[in-house]
N, CA, C and O atoms as CSV, one atom per row, in Angstrom:
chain,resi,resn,atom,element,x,y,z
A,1,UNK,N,N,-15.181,-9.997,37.646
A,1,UNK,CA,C,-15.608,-11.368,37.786
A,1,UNK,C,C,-16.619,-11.735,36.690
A,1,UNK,O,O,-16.737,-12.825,36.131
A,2,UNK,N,N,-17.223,-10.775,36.520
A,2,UNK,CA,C,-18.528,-11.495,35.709
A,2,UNK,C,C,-17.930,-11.152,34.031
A,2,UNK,O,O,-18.490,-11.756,33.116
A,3,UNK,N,N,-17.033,-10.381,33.767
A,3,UNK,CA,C,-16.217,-9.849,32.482
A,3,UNK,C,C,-15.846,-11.476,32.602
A,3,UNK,O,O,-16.531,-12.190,31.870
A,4,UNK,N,N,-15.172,-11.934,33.164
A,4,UNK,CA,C,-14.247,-13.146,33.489
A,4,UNK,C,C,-15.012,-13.915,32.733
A,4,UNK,O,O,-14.754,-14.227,31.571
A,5,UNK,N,N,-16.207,-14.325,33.515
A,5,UNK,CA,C,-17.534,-15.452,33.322
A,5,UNK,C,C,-17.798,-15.303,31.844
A,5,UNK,O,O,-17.722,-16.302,31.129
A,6,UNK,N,N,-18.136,-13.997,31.282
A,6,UNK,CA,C,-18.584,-13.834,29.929
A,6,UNK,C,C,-17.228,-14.154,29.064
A,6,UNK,O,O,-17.326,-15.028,28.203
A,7,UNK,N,N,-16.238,-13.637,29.206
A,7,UNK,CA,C,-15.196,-14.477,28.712
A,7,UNK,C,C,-15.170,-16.006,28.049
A,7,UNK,O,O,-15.406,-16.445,26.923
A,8,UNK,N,N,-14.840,-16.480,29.077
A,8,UNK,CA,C,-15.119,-17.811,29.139
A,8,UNK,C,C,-16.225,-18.178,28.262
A,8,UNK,O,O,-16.160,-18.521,27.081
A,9,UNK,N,N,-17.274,-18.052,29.030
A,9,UNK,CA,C,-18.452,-18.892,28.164
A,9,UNK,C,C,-18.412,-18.693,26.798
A,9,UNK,O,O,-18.399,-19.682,26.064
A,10,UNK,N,N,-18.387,-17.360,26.244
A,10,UNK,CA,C,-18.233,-17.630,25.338
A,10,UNK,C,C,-16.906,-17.691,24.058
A,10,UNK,O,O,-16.978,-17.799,22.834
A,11,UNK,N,N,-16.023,-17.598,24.765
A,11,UNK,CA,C,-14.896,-18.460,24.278
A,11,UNK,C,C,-14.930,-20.242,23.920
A,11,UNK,O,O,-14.451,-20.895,22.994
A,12,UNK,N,N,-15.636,-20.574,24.985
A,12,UNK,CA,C,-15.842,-21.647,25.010
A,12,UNK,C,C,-17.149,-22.231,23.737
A,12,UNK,O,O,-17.015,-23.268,23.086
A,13,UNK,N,N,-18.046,-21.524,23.653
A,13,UNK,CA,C,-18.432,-21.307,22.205
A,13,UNK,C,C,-18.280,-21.193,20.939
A,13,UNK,O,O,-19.054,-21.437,20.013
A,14,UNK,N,N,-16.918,-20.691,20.967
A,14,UNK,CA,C,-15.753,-20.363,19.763
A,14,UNK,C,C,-15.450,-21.498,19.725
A,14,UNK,O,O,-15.473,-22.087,18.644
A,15,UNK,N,N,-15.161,-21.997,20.632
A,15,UNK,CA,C,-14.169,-23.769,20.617
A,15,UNK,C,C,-15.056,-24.909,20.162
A,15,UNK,O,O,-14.635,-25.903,19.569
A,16,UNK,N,N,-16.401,-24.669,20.509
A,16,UNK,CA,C,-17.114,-26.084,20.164
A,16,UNK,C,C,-17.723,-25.765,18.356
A,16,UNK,O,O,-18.318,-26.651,17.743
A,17,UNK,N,N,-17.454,-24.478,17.778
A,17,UNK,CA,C,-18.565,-24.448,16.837
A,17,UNK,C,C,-17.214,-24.704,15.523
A,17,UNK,O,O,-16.049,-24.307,15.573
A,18,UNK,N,N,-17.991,-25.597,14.286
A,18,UNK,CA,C,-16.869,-25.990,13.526
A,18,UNK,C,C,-17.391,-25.815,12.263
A,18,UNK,O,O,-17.129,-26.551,11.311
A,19,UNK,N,N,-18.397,-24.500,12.216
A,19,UNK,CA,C,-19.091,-24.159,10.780
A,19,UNK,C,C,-18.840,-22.775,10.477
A,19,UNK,O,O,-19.500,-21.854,10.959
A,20,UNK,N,N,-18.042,-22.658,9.811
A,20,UNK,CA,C,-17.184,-20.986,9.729
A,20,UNK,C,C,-18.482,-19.960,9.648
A,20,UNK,O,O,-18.702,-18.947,10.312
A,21,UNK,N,N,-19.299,-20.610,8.552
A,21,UNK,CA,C,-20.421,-19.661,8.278
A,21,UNK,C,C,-21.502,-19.256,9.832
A,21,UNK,O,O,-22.445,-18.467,9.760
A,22,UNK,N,N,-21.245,-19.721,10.666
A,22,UNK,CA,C,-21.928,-19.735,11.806
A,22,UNK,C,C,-21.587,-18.639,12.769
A,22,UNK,O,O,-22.195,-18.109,13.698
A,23,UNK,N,N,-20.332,-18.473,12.196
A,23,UNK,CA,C,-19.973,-17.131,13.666
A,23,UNK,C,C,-20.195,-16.185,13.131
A,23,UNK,O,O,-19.348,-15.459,13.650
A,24,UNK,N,N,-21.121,-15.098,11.903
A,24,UNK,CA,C,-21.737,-14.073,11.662
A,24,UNK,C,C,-22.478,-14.046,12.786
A,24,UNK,O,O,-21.954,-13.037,13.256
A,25,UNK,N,N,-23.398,-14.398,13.708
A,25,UNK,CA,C,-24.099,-14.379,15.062
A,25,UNK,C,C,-23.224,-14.103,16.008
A,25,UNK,O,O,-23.317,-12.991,16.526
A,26,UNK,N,N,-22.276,-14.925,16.425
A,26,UNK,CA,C,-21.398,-14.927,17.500
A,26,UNK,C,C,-20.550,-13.499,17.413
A,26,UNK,O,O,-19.851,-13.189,18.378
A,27,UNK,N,N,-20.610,-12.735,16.385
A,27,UNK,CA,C,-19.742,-11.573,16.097
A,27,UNK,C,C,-20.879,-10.780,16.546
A,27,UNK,O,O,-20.551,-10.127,17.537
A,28,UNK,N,N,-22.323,-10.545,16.133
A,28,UNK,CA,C,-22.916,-9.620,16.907
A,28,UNK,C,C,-23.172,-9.690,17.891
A,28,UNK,O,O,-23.082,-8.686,18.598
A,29,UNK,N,N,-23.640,-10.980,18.444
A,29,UNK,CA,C,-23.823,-11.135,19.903
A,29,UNK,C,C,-22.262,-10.213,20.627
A,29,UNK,O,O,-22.437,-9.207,21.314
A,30,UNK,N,N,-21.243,-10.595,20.420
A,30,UNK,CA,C,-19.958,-9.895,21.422
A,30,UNK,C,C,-20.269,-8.304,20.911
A,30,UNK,O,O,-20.473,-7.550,21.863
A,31,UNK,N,N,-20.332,-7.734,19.722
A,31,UNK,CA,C,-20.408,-6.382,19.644
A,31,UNK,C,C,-21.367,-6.083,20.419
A,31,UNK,O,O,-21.233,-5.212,21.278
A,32,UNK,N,N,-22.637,-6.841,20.220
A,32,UNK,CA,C,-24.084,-5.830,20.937
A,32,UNK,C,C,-23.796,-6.425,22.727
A,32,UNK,O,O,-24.871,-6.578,23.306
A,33,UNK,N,N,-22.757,-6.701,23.463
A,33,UNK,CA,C,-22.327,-7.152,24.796
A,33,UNK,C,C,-22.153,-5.787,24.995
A,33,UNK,O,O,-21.780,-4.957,24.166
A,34,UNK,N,N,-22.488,-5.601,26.297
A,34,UNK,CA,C,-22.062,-4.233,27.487
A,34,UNK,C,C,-20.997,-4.911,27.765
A,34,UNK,O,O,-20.906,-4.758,28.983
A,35,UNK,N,N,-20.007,-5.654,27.392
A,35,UNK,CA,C,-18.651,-6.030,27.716
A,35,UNK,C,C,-17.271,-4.819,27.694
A,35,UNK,O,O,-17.343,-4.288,26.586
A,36,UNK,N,N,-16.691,-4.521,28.078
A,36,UNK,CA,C,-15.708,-3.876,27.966
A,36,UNK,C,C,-14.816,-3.939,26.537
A,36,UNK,O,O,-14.408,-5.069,26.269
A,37,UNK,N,N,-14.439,-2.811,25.528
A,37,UNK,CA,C,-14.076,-3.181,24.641
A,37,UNK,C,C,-12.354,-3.787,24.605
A,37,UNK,O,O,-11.822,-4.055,23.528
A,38,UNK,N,N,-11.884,-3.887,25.461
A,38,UNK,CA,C,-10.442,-5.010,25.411
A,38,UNK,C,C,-11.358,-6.308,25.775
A,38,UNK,O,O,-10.675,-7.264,25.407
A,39,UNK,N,N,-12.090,-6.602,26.105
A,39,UNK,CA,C,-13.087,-8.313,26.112
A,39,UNK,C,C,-13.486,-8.357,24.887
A,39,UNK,O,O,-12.909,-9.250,24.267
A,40,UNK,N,N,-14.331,-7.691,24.194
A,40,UNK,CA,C,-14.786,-7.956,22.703
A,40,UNK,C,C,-13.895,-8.040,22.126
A,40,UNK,O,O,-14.120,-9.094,21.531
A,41,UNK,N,N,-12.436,-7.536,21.624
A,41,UNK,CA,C,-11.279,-7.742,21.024
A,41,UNK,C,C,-11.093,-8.777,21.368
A,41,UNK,O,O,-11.395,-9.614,20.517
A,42,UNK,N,N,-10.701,-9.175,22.299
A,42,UNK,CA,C,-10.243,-10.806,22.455
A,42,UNK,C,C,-11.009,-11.709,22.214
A,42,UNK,O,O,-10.569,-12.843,22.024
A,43,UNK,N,N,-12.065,-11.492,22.172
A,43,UNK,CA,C,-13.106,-12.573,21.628
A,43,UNK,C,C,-13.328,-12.764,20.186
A,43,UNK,O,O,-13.512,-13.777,19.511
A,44,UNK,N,N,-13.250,-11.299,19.850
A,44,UNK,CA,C,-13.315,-11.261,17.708
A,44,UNK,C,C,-12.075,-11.616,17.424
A,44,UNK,O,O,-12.250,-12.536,16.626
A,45,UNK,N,N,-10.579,-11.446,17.599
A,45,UNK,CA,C,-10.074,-12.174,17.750
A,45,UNK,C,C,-9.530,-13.922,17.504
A,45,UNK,O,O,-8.874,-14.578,16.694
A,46,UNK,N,N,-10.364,-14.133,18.906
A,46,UNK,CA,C,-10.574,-15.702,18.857
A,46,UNK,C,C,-11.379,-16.282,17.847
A,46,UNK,O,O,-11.218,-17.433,17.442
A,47,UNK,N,N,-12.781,-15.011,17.180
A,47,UNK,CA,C,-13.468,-15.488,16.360
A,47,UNK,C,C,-12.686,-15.659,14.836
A,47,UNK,O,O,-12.866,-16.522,13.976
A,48,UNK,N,N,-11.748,-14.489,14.851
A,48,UNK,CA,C,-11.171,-14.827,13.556
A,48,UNK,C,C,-10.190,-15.767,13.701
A,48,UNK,O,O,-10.071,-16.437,12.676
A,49,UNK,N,N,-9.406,-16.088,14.620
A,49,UNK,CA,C,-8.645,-17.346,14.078
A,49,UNK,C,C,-9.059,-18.807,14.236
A,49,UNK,O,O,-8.483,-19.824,13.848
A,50,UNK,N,N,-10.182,-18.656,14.890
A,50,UNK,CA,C,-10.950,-20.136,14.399
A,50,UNK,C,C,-11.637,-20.121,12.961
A,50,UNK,O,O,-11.854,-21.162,12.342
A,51,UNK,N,N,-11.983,-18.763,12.449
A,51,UNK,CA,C,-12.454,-18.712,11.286
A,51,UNK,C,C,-11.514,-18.972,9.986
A,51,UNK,O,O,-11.770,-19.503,8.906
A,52,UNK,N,N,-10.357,-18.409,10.494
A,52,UNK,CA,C,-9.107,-19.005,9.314
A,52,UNK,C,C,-8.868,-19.921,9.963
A,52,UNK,O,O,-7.778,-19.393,10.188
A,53,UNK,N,N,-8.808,-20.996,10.618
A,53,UNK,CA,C,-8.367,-22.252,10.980
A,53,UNK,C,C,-9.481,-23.662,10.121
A,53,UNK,O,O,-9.221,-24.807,9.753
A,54,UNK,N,N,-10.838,-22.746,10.088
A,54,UNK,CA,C,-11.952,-24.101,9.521
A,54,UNK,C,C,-11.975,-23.364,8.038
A,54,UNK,O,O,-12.953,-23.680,7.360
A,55,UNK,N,N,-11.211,-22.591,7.534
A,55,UNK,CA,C,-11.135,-22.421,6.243
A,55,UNK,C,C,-9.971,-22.175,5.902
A,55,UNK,O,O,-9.817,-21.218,5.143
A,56,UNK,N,N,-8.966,-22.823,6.271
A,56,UNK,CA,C,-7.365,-23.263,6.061
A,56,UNK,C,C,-7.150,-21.736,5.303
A,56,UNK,O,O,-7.139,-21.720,4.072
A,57,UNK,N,N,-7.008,-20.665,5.939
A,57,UNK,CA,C,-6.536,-19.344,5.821
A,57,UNK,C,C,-5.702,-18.605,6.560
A,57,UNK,O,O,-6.472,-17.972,7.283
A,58,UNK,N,N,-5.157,-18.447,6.696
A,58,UNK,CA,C,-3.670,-18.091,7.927
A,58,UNK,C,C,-4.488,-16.809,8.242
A,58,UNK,O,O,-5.129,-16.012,7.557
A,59,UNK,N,N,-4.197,-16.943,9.590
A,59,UNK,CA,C,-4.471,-15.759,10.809
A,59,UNK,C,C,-3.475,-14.698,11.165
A,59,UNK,O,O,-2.437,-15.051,11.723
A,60,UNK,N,N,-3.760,-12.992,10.806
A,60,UNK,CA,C,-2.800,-12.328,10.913
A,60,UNK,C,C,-3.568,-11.621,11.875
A,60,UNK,O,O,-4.789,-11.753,11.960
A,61,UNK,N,N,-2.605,-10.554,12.915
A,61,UNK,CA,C,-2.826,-9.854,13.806
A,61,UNK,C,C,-1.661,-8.804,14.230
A,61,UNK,O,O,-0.489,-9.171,14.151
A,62,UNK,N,N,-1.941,-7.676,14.618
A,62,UNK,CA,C,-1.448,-6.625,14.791
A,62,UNK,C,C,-0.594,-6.798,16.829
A,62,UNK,O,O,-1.124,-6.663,17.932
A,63,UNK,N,N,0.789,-7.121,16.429
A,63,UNK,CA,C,1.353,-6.704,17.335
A,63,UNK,C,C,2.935,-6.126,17.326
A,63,UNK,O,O,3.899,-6.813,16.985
A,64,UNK,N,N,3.003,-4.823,17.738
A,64,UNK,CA,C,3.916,-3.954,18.117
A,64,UNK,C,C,3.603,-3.286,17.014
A,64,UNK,O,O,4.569,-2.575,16.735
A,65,UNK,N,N,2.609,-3.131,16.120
A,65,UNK,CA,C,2.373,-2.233,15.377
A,65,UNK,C,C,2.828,-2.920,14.029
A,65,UNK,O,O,3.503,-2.229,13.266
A,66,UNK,N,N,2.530,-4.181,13.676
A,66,UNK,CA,C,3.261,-4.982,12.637
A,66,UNK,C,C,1.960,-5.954,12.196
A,66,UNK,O,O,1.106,-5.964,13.083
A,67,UNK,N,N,1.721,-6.531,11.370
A,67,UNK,CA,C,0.526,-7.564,11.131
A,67,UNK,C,C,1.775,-8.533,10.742
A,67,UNK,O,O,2.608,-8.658,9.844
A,68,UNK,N,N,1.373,-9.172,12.032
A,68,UNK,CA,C,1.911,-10.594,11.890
A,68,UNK,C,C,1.525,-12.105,11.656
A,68,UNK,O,O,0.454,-12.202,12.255
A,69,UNK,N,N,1.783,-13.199,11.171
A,69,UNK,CA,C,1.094,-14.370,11.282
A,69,UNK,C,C,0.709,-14.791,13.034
A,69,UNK,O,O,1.533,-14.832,13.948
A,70,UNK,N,N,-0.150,-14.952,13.091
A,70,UNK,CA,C,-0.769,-15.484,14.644
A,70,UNK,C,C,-0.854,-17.165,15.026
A,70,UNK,O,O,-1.572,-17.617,14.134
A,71,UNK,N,N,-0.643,-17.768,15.508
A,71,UNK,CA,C,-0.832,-19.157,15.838
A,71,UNK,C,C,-1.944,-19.216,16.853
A,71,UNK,O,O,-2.263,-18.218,17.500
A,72,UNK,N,N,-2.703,-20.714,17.030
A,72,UNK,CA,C,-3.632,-20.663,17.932
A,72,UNK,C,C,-4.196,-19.766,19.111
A,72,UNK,O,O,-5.363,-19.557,19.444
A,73,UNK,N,N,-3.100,-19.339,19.595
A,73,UNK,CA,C,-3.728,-18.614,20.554
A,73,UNK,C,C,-3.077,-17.236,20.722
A,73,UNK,O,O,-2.566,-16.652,21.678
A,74,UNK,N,N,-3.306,-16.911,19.328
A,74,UNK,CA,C,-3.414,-15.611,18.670
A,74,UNK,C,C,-2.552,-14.410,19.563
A,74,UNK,O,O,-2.893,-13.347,20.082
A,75,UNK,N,N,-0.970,-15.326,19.435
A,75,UNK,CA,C,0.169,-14.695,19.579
A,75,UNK,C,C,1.230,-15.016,18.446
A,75,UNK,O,O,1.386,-16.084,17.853
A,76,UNK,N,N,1.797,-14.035,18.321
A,76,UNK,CA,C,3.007,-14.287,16.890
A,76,UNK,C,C,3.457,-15.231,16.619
A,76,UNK,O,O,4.224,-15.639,17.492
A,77,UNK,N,N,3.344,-16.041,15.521
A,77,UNK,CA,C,3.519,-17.130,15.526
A,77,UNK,C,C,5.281,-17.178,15.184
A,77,UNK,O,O,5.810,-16.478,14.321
A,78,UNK,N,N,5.916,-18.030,15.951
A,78,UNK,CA,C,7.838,-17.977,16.053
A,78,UNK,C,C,8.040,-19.234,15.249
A,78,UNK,O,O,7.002,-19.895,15.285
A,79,UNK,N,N,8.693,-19.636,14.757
A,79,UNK,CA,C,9.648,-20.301,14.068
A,79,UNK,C,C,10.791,-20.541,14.821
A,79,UNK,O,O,11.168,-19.751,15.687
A,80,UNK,N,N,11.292,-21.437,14.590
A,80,UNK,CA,C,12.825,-22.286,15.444
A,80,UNK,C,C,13.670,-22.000,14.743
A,80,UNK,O,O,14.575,-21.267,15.142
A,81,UNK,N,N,13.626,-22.720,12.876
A,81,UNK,CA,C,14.083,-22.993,11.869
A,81,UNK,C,C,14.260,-22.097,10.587
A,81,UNK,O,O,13.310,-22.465,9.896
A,82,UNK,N,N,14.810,-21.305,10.002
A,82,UNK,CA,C,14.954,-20.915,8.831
A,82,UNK,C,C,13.984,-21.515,8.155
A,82,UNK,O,O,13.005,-20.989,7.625
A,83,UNK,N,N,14.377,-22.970,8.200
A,83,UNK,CA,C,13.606,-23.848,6.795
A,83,UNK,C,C,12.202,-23.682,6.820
A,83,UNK,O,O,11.494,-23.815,5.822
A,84,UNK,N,N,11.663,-23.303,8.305
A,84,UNK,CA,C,10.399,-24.209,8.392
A,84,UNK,C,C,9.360,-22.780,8.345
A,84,UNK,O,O,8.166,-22.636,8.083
A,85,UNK,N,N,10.186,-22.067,8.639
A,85,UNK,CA,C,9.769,-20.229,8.364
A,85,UNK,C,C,9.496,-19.682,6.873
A,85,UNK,O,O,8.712,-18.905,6.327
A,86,UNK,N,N,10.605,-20.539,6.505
A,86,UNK,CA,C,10.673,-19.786,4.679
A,86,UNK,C,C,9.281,-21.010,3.878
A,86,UNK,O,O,8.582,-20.572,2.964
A,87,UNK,N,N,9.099,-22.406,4.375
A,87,UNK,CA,C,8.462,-23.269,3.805
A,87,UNK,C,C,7.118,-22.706,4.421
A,87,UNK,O,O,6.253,-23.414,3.905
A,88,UNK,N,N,6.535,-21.856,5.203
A,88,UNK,CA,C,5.346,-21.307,5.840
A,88,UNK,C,C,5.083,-19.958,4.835
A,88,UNK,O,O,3.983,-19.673,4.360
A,89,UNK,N,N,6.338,-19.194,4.619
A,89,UNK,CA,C,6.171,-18.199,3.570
A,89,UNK,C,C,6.212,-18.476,2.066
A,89,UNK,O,O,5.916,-17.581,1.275
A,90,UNK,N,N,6.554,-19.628,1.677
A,90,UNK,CA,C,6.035,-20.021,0.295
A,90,UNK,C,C,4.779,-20.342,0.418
A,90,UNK,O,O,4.295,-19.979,-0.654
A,91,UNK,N,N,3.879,-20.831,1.099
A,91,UNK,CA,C,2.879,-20.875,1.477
A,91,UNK,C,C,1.963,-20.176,1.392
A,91,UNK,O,O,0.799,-20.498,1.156
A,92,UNK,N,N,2.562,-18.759,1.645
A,92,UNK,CA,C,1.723,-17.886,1.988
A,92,UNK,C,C,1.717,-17.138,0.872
A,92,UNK,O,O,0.745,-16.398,0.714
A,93,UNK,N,N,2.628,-17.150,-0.001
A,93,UNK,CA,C,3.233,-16.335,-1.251
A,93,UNK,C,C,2.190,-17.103,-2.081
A,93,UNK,O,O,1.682,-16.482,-3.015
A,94,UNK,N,N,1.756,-18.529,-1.836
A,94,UNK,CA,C,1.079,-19.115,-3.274
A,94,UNK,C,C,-0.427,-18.947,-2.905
A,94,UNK,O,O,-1.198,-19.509,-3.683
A,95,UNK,N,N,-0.831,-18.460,-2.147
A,95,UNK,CA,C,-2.237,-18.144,-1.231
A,95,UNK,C,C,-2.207,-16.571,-2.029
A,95,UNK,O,O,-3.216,-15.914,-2.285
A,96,UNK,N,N,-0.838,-16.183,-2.329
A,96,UNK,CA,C,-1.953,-14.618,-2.874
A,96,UNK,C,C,-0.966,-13.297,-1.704
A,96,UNK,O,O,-0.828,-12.100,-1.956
A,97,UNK,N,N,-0.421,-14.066,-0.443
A,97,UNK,CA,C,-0.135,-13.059,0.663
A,97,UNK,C,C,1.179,-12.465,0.260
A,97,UNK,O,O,2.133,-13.155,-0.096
A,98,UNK,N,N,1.190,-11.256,0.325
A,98,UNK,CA,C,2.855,-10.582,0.091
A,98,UNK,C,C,3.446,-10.653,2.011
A,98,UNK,O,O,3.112,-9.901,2.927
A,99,UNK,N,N,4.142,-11.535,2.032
A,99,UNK,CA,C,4.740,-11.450,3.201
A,99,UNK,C,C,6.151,-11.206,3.397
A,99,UNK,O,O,6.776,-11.377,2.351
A,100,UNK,N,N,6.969,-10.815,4.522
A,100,UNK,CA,C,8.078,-10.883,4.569
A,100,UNK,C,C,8.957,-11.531,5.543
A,100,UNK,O,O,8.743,-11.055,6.658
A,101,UNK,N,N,9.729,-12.300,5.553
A,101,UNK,CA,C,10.598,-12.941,6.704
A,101,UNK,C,C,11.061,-12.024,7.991
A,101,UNK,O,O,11.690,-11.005,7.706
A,102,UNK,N,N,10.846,-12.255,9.178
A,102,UNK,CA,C,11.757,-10.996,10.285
A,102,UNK,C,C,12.104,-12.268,11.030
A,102,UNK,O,O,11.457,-13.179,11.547
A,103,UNK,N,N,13.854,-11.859,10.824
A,103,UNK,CA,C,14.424,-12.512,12.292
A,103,UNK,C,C,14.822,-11.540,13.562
A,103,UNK,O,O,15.114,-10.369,13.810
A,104,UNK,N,N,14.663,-12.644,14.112
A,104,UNK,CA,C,14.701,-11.991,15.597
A,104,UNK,C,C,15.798,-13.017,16.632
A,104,UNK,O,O,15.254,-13.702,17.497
A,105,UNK,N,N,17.292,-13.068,16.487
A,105,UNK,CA,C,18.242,-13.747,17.186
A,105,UNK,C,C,18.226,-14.960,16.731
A,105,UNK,O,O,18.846,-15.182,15.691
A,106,UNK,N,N,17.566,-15.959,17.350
A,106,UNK,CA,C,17.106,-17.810,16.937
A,106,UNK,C,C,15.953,-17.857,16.390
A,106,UNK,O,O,15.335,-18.921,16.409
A,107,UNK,N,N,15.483,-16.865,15.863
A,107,UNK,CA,C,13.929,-17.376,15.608
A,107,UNK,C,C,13.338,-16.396,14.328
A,107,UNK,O,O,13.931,-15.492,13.738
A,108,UNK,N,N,12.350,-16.764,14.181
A,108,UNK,CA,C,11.886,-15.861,12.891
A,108,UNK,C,C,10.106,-15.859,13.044
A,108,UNK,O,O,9.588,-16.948,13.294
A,109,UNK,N,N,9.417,-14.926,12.928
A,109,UNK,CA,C,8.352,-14.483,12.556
A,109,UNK,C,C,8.282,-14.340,11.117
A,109,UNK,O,O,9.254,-14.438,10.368
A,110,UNK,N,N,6.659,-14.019,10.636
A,110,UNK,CA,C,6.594,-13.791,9.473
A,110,UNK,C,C,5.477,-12.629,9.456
A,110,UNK,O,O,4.435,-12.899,10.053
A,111,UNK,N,N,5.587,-11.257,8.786
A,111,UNK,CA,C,4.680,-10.206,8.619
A,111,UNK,C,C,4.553,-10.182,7.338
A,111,UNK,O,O,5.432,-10.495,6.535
A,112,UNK,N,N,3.252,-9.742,7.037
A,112,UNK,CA,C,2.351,-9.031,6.408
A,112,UNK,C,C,2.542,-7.875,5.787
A,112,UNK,O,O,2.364,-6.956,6.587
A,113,UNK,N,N,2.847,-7.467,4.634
A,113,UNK,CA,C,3.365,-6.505,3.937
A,113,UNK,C,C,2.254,-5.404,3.394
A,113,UNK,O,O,2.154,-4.180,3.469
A,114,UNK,N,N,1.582,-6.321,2.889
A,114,UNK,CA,C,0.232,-5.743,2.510
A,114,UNK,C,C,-0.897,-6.335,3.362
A,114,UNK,O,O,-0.760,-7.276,4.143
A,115,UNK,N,N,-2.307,-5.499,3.049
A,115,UNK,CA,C,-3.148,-5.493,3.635
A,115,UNK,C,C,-4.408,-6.676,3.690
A,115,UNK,O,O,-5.229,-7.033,4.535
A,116,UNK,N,N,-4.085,-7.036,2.376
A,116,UNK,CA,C,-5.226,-8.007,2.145
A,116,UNK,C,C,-4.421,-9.295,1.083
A,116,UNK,O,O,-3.281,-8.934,0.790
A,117,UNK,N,N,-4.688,-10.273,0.658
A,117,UNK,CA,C,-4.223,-10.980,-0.369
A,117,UNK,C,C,-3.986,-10.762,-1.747
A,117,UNK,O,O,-5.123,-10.435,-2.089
A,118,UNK,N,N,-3.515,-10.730,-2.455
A,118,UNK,CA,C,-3.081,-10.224,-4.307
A,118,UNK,C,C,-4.074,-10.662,-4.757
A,118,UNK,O,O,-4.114,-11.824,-4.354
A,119,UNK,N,N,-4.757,-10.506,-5.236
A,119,UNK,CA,C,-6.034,-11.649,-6.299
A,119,UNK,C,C,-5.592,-11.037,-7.592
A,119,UNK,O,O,-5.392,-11.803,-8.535
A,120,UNK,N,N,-5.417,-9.772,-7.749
A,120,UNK,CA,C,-4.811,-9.919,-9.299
A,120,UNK,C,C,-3.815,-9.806,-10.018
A,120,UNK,O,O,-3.387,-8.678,-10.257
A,121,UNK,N,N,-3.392,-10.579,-10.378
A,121,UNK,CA,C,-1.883,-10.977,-10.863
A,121,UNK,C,C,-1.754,-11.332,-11.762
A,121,UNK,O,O,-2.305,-12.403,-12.018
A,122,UNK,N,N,-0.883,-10.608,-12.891
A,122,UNK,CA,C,-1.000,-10.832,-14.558
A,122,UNK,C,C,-0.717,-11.887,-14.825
A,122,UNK,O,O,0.435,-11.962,-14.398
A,123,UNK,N,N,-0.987,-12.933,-15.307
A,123,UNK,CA,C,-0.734,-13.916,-15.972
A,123,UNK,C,C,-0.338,-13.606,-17.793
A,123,UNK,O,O,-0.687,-12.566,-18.354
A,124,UNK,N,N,0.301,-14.535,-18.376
A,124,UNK,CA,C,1.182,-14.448,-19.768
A,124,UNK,C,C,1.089,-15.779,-20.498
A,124,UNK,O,O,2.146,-16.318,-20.826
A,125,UNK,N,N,-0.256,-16.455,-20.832
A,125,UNK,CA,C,-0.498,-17.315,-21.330
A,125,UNK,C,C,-0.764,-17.397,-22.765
A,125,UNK,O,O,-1.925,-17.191,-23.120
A,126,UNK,N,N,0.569,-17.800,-24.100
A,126,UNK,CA,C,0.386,-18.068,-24.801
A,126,UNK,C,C,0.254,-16.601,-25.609
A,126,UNK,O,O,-0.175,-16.483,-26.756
A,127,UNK,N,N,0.725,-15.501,-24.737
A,127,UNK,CA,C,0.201,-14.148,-25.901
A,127,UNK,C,C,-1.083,-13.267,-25.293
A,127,UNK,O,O,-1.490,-12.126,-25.512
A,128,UNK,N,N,-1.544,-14.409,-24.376
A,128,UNK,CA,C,-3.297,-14.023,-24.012
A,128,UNK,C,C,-2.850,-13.683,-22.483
A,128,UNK,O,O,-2.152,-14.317,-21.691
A,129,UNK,N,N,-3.564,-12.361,-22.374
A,129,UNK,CA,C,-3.647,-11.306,-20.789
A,129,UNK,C,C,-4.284,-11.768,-19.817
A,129,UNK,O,O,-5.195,-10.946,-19.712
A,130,UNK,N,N,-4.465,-12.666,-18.878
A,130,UNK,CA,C,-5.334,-13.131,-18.380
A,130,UNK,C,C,-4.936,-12.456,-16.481
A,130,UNK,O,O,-3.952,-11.863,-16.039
A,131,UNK,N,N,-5.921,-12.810,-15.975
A,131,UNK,CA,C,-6.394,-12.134,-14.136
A,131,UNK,C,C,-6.575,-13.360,-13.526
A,131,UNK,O,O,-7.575,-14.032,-13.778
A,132,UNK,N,N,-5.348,-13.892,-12.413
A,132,UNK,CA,C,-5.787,-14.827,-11.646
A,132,UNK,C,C,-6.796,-14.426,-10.492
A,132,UNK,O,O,-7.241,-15.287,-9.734
């Protein structure tokens, strides 16, 4: 019950705060919690995909053993459409992310290939070597 209560409240904390730089606090406060550690997961969690949501950064998360794209409430995010799956992974391709398409019957997810974003990538300007 009271796991429940702490839940909540401060979930509900996550929801009202809209200054990315602000949840460095809210991350120690849940670590330094006598909370159970499946409650702190769900809460860091929640902290990171509000944190890529107020800094337009796509939210990935680990399920079935896969880093997948996450949607709001930081379950795999599905696709209906081919189109609208592959137009989410160009997206993600021009952000830097090596991702890959997975279908699954009618629908499609998108995983995470690598671990972090590309930042360096040869560029061929004019003769000249340059590092995006």
């Amino acid at each position: 019950m009271k796991q429940n209560m702490f839940y909540k409240h401060v979930s509900s904390w996550i929801d009202s705060y809209y200054n990315a730089d602000a949840f460095e606090w809210l991350r120690r406060f849940i670590d330094n919690s006598s909370q159970p550690g499946e409650v702190k997961d769900r809460l860091q969690r929640e902290v990171n995909r509000k944190v890529a949501s107020l800094t337009d950064m796509p939210f990935f998360g680990t399920h079935d053993g896969m880093q997948l794209l996450m949607d709001d409430h930081c379950h795999p995010q599905i696709f209906t459409t081919r189109y609208a799956a592959m137009n989410k992974m160009v997206q993600l391709r021009l952000k830097g992310y090596d991702a890959r398409l997975l279908e699954g019957g009618s629908f499609f997810r998108i995983q995470l290939v690598q671990p972090a974003p590309i930042n360096v990538l040869p560029l061929q300007v004019e003769g000249i070597r340059l590092s995006a």
